[in-house]
Structures are given as structure tokens and as C-alpha cells.
C-alpha positions in Angstrom: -6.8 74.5 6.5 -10.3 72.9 7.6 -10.7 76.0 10.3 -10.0 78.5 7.7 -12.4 77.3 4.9 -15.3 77.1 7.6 -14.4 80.2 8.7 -14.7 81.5 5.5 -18.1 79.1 4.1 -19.3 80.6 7.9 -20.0 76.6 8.6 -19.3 73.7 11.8 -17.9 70.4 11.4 -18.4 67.6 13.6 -15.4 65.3 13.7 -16.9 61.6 14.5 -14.0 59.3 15.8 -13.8 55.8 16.7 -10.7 54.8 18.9 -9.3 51.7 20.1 -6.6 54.0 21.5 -4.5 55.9 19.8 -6.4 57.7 17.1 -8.4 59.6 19.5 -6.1 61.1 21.3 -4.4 62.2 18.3 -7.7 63.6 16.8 -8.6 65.1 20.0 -5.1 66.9 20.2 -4.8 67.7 16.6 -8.2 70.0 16.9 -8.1 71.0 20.3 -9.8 74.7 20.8 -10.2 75.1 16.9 -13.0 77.5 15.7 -15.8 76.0 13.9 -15.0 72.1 14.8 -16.3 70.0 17.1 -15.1 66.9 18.2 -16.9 63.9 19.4 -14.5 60.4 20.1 -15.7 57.0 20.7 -13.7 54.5 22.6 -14.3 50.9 24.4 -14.6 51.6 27.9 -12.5 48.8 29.4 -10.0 48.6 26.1 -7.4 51.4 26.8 -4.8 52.0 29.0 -4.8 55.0 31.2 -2.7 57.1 30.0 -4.6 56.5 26.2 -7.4 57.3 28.1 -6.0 60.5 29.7 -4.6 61.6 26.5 -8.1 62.4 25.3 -10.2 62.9 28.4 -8.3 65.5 30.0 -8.7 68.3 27.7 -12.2 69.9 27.3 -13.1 72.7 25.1 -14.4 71.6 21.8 -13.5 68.0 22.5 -16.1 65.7 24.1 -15.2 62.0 25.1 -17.4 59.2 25.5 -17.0 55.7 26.7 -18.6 52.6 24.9 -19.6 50.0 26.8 -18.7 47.6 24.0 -15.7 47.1 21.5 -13.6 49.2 19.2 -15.8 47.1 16.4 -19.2 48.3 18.7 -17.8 52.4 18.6 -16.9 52.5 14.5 -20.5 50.4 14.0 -22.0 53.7 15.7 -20.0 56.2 14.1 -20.6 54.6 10.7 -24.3 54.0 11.4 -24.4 58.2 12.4 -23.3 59.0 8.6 -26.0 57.1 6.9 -28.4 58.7 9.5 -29.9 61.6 7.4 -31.5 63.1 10.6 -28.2 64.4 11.5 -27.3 65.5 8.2 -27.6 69.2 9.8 -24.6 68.4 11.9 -22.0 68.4 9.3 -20.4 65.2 10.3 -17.1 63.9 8.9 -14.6 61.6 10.3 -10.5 61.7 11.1 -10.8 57.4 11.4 -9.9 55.9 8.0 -13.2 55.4 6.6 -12.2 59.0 5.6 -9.4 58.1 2.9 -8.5 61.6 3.8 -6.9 60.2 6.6 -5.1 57.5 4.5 -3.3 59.8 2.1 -1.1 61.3 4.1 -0.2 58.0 6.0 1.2 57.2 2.1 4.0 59.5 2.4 6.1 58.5 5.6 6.6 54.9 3.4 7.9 56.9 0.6 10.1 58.8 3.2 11.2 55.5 5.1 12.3 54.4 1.4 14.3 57.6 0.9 16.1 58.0 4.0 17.1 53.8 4.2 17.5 52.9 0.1 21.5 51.9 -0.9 20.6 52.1 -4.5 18.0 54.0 -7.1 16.1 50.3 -7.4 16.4 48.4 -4.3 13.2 46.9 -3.1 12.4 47.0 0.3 10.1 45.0 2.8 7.4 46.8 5.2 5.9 45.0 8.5 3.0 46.5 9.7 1.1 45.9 12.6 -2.2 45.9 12.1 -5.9 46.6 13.6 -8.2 48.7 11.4 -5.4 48.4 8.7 -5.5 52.1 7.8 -1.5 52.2 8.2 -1.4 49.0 5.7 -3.9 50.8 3.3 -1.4 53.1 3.0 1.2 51.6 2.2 -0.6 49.3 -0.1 -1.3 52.7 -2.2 2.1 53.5 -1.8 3.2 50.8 -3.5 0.7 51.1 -5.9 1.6 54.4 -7.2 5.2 53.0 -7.4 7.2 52.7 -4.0 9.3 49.1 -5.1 7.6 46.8 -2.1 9.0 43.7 -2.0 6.0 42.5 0.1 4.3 43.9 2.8 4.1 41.7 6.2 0.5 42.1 7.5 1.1 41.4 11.4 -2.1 41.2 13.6 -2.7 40.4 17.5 -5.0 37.2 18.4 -7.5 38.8 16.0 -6.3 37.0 13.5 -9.1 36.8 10.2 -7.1 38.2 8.1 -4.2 35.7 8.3 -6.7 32.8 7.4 -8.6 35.1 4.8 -5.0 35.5 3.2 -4.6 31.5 3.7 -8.2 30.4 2.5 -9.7 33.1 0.7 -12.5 32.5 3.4 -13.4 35.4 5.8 -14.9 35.4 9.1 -14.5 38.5 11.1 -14.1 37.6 14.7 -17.2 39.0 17.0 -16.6 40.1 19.9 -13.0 40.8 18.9 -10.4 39.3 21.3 -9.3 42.1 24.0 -5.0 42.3 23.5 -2.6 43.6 25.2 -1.8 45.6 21.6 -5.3 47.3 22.3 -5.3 49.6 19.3 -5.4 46.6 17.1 -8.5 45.1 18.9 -10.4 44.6 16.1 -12.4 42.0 14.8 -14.0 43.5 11.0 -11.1 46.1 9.6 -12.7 48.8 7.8 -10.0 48.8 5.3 -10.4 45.1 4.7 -13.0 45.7 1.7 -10.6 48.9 -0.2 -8.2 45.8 -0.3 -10.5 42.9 -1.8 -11.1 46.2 -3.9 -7.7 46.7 -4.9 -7.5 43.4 -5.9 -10.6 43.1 -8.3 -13.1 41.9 -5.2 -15.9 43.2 -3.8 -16.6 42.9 -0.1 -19.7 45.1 1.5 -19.9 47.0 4.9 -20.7 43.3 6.8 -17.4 41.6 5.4 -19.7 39.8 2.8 -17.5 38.7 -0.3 -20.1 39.5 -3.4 -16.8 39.5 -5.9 -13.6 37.2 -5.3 -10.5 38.8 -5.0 -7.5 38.0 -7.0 -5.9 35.8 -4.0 -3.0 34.8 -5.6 -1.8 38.4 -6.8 -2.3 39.3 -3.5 -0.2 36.6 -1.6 2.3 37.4 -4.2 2.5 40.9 -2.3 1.2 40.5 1.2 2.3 37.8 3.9 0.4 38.1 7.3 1.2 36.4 10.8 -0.7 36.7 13.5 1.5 37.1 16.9 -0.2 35.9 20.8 0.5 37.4 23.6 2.9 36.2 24.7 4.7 36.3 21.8 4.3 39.9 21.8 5.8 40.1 25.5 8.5 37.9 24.7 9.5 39.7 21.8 9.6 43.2 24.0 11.9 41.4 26.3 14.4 40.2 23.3 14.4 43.5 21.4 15.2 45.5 24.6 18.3 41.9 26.1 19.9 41.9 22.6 19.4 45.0 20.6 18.5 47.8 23.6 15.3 48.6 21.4 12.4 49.4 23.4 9.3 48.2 22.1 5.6 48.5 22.9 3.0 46.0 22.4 1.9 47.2 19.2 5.6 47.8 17.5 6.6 44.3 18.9 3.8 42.6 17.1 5.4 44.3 13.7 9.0 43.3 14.9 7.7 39.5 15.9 5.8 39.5 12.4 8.9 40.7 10.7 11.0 37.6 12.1 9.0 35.1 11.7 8.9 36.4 7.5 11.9 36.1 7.6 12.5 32.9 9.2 9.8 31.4 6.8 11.2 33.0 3.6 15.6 33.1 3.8 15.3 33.7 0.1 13.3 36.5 0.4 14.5 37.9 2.9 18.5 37.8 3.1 20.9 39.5 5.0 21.4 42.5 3.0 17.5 42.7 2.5 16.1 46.1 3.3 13.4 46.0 5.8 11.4 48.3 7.5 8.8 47.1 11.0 6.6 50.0 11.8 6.3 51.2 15.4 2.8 53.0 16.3 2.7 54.4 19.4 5.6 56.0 22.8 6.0 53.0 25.1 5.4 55.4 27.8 1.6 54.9 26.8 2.1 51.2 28.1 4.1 51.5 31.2 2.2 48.5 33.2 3.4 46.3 30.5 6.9 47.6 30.4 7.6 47.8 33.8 6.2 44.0 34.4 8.5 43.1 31.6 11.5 45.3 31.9 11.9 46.1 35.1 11.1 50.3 34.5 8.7 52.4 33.6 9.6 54.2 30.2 10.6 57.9 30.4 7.7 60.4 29.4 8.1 62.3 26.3 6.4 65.4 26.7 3.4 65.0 25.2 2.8 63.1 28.4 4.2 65.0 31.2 1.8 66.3 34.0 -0.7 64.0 32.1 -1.3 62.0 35.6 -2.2 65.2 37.7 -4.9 66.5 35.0 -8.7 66.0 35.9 -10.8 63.9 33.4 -13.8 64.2 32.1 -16.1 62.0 29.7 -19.0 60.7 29.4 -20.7 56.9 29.1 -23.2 55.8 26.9 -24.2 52.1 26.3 -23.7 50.4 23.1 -26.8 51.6 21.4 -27.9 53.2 18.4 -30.6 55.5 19.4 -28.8 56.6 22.6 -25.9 57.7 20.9 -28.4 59.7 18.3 -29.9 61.3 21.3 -26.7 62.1 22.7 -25.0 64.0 19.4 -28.8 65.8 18.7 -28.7 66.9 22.9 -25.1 68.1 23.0 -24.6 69.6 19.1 -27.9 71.8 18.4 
């Protein structure tokens, strides 16, 4: 739809991505070889796994990769500071990350569909557990639910970075700089975009540096949200219980939302009873993670093909420190 519009408006888009792993190689994919669109992703240098990294780096064309030397936090600061930057207003940037609630909308529907697909009866309530980073997968569900979709409460689960647990607890918050590097990589982040459409949501106001100008209504809030935030080794332990006693394969990210998930429900038997209708998202193919999985389970997780031959392909990206004006010179070098 965006190809055929330019096309037609005879106009380029620049697509400006921050990843901490998995969005970019969706992005990346997703526009590969398009007319008219350009694609340039950010990601922390030492923050992905290989194949993540592979994922984007090995496919050329419109799509350029670049390494940050910094954090996830360090590549969306960038990307963010490049849209207020009315020099490169002739590049016709937008963004696939969910500062672009263009990207959130659609992530509304597959809650809906969950609901649909599990539901035993016209109003049974259900619970969500989502694990978290940049919390664009909890914004949408938090619409969702807002439009209608009967939530009992949404679990919020998060790695080590954990400020929005104690936000949630104290009505305090402190993002966490540098954010703490987990093994759930794509949730490596220390100041969630999405954080301040929340406080929104919630009659706050929070600006771009996590400053709360406007409290939010903390108690209607914990009334619909209960967050966790699961270690490390939590998160390996709770890969090597879902595969020993259910034969569910989880990766770190979907273990952190089934972890989260248990301990809700452990903390709250009234809310949470046998019959109770529960959903734990699960983000990305273990297959992206087999170091982890094999060091845990023993094997190395079957490739879906997405990920065949992905070992054997050459890479290319570039590296760029974590500065401002580099980057600027970079997008005004490459994208005349």
C-alpha cells in the first residue's frame, strides 16, 4: 500500500528503525527490494544474537544495517533525535518502531483474535502476559482492551530492567541507564517509548525524558496491570520446566511471559483460578536463540524456514559510534 501511493505521489520514504533484535529484521524483510523505500536499521552492536543479526545483515538492496556502538536505548535516542532534525526533513523519514502508532494498531488485532479463537462463553474475561521491552506489544493490547476486549488484567513481565515494576509499585520512575544487557535481548531497554502513551492513557503526563509533569491515575491502573520482573536465571529455569513438564519450547523472551504469568498467578489464586482463561505471549522462533537452547536443553531447535541457509549468506553492515552528528552525516552521505 505504502509502495503504491509513492509510486503514484512520484515520492521516497526513508524507513528509520531502532532494533534490539527482532523488529529489524522484520522491518528489513517486510520492505526488502520495494520501489520508492529505503530502509536504514539501527541495532546495539554487541546486543543480538547471530542469527538476529543475520536476519537483517544479509540482504542488501534497499536495506542498509548499521551497528551502534551503544544500547537499544542509545539507537531509538538517534532515530528519534533524526525526526526532530529539520535538516533532513528532505528525506522523508518515517519509522516501522512503535513511536509510529501505525505500528501499534495492527498489533491490537491478534489480542482480539487470541480472545476469539480461546473464549468458552460470549463474556468470559481473559488474562494477557506480556513480555515486555519497548512495550509496543503491551500498548496494544492496552488499546485493545480499551476499545472493549474484556481483560481481566494484563501481566506486564520485564527482564532485569525492571522500572516499570517499581513505577507500577511506587508511582516513582527511574529509567535504568545503561540498560542491563539480558539474555531476552529484545527487551533490553531501560526508558520504553510507550511508557508515556500509558501515563497518558491513564490521565498523566510523562515527556520524551521519562519526566512525570502530570500524575497518572495509579490506582486505576494497578486495578488493570500487574508487572513482575523475571532474572535470568529465572528465565533459564523456566525454559527448562516448560520444555521437562509440558514439552513447550520456549525462548528467552516467551519464558519471561510464561515466568511472569506463574508467578500472577501464584500471588493472586482468586484471580486467577483453574478455569481462568489466560493467554502468555511468545515473541520470537527459538531457533533465533540456539546457544541458549542447546546449553539448556541439550539441542539446537529446528530452523523454520525463514532461517534456512541463513548461516551460509555473506553480511554486510556498517558501524557508526554512538553520536549524533555522525549518524546525521551518515543518512545525508548515503540518501542524497
Amino acid at each position: 500500500l505504502m509502495q503504491y501511493y509513492l509510486k503514484q505521489n512520484n515520492r521516497k520514504l526513508l524507513i528509520l528503525t531502532a532494533t534490539s533484535g527482532d523488529t529489524g529484521s522484520a522491518i528489513a524483510n517486510a520492505f526488502y527490494g520495494l520501489d520508492n523505500i529505503e530502509v536504514a536499521v539501527l541495532f546495539p552492536e554487541t546486543e543480538v544474537t547471530d542469527r538476529q543479526r543475520k536476519q537483517m545483515t544479509t540482504l542488501g538492496k534497499n536495506v542498509r544495517i548499521i551497528a551502534i556502538d551503544g544500547k537499544f536505548d542509545d539507537c531509538q535516542a538517534l532515530v528519534k533525535q533524526a525526526f526532530t532534525d529539520a535538516e533532513l526533513d528532505y528525506l522523508g523519514l518515517s519509522s516501522a518502531n512503535s513511536i509510529n502508532v501505525g505500528r501499534i494498531i495492527p498489533q491490537i488485532v491478534y489480542y482480539f483474535y487470541a480472545y476469539a479463537k480461546l473464549r468458552k462463553t460470549s463474556d468470559e474475561e481473559i488474562v494477557f502476559s506480556v513480555p515486555s521491552g519497548n512495550f509496543g506489544d503491551m500498548m496494544g493490547g492496552v488499546l485493545a482492551m480499551q476499545m472493549g476486549l474484556p481483560v481481566k488484567r494484563f501481566i506486564i513481565a520485564t527482564n532485569e530492567n525492571d522500572e516499570f515494576p517499581k513505577f507500577l509499585e511506587t508511582g516513582n520512575y527511574d529509567k535504568i541507564v545503561p540498560s542491563k544487557n539480558c539474555i531476552s535481548s529484545a527487551m533490553n531497554v531501560g526508558h520504553p517509548s510507550n511508557l508515556a502513551r500509558l501515563v497518558a492513557l491513564y490521565g498523566g503526563m510523562m515527556d520524551e525524558s521519562g519526566k512525570i509533569f502530570t500524575p497518572a491515575n495509579m490506582e486505576a491502573m494497578r486495578s488493570e496491570i500487574w508487572s513482575t520482573s523475571i532474572s535470568d536465571s529465572k528465565t533459564r529455569e523456566t525454559i527448562q520446566e516448560a520444555w521437562k513438564e509440558h514439552e513447550l519450547l520456549l525462548e528467552p523472551h516467551g519464558s519471561v511471559g510464561w515466568a511472569g504469568l506463574m508467578e500472577y498467578c501464584k500471588e493472586s489464586q482468586n484471580d486467577c483460578g483453574r478455569d481462568q482463561l489466560c493467554v502468555a505471549l511468545e515473541t520470537a522462533h527459538p531457533a533465533k536463540f540456539p546457544q541458549e537452547i542447546e546449553k539448556l536443553l541439550g539441542f539446537d531447535p529446528a530452523l523454520p524456514p525463514s532461517l534456512e541457509g541463513l548461516e551460509d549468506r555473506m553480511e554486510s553492515f556498517d558501524h557508526l559510534d554512538n553520536d549524533y552528528e555522525d549518524f546525521k552525516l551518515y543518512l545525508v552521505e548515503n540518501y542524497k
